[in-house]
Every structure is written in structure tokens, then in C-alpha cells.
MARVEX-159519 format. One line per 8 residues: their letters; for each residue x, y, z of C-alpha. Coordinates in steps of 0.001 Angstrom, whole numbers. Example, Ala and Ser with C-alpha at 12.3 -4.5 7.8 and 13.67 -1.06 7.14 Angstrom:
as> 12300 -4500 7800; 13670 -1060 7140
//
This chain:
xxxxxxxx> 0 0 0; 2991 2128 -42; 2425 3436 3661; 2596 114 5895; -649 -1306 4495; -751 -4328 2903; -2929 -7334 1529; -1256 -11142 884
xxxxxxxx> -3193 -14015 -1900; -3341 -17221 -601; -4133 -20140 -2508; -5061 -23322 -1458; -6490 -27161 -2466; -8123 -29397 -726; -10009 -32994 -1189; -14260 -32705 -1361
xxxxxxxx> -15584 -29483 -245; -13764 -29168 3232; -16881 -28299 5115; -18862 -26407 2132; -19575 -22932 1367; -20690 -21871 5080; -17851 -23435 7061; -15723 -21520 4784
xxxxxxxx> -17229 -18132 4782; -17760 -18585 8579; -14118 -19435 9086; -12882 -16322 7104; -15641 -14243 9044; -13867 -14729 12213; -10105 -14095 10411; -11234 -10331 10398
xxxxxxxx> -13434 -9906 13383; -16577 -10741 11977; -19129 -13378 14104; -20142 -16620 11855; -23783 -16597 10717; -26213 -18914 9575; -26006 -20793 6168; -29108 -18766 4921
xxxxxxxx> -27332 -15673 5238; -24048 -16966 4196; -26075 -17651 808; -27316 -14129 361; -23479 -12914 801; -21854 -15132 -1969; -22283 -14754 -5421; -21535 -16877 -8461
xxxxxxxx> -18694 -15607 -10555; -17533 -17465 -13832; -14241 -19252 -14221; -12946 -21709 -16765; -14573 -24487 -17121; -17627 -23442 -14655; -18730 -21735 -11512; -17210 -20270 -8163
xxxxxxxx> -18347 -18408 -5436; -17333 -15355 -4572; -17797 -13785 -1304; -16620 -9456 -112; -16349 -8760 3349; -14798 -6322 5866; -14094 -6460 9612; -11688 -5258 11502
xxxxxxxx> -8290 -6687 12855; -7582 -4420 15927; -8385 -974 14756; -7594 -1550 11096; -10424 -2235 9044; -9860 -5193 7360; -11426 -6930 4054; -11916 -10551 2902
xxxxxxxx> -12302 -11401 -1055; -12763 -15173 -1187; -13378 -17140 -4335; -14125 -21288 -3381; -13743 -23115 -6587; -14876 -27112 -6666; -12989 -29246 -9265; -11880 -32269 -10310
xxxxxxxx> -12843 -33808 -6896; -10866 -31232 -5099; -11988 -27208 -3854; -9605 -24503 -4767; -9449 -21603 -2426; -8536 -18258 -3243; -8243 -15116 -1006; -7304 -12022 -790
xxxxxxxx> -6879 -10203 3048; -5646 -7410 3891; -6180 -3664 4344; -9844 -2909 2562; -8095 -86 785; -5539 -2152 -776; -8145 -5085 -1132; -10526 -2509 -3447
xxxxxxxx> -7578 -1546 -5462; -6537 -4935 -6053; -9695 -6647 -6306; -10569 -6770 -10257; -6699 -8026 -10502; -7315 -11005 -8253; -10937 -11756 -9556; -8936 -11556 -13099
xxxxxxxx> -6123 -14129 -11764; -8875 -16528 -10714; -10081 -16310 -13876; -7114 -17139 -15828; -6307 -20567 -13377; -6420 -23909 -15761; -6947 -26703 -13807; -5211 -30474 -14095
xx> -7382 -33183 -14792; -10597 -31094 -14564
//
């Protein structure tokens, strides 16, 4: 961010769907100060977003982490028997300003054997 703030990508894999949409959400909720909430609401914060060869979900949230106000872009994307996760976390400033760069990585991924 050029003045201390910052945001880092992770990217992970994992077997099945690791707990599902919800467990996910709710687990990233509470990375950035956020309480977990019920899998009807969870629904009503995701949205779909295309990707090759399908469909991922995409969820945008802020919290805070101490006084900093911190922001969550998550993309959860099943294939080939396995759930790619994708996130972006860091200061919300830097997380706006990066976010159509991220959602654009996401979009170029080519997965094995999907």
C-alpha cells in the first residue's frame, strides 16, 4: 500500500468441499473480526462468478483486525474432486484496489485433470 498497508493471496487445495460454502465463509468471518452466521445468510453474501470451465463463489467482506479495518475477497472453486481456495486479506483499501486483478487471476487458473 505504499504506507505500511498491505494485503497477501493465498491459494489453497483441498479434497471434497472441506466443510462447504458456510464453514468456509464462517471461518474467514472470524479471520477479520466478523461473528459466523447462519447458512441462509451466508447464501445471500456469496455470489456466483464465472471461471474456466464453470462456476465459483465469490464472497466481499470487511471487519476489523484491531483498529484496522480489514477486508476478505474469497473465491471457493470445486474441481476435479478437489476445492480450490482463493483469497485475498488485507487492508480494505488495498483489497478494493486490487480486487478486479485477483478476480482476473482466478479467472485465468487452468486446472489439471478437470
Amino acid at each position: 500500500g505504499g504506507d505500511g498497508s498491505a494485503a497477501e493471496v493465498t491459494v489453497s487445495a483441498f479434497p471434497g468441499d472441506v466443510g462447504g460454502v458456510p464453514a468456509n465463509v464462517n471461518r474467514w468471518r472470524t479471520q477479520i473480526g466478523l461473528d459466523p452466521v447462519p447458512g441462509a445468510e451466508i447464501d445471500q453474501m456469496v455470489s456466483s462468478l464465472d471461471v474456466m470451465g464453470g462456476q465459483a463463489k465469490l464472497v466481499d467482506m470487511t471487519g476489523k483486525k484491531g483498529a484496522q479495518a480489514t477486508r476478505v475477497i474469497g473465491i471457493i472453486v470445486p474441481r476435479g474432486g478437489q476445492t480450490w481456495f482463493y483469497k485475498l486479506m488485507g487492508d480494505a483499501a488495498v483489497a478494493e484496489r486490487e480486487k478486479t486483478a485477483f478476480i482476473k487471476f482466478v479467472q485465468s487458473v487452468r486446472y489439471p485433470n478437470a
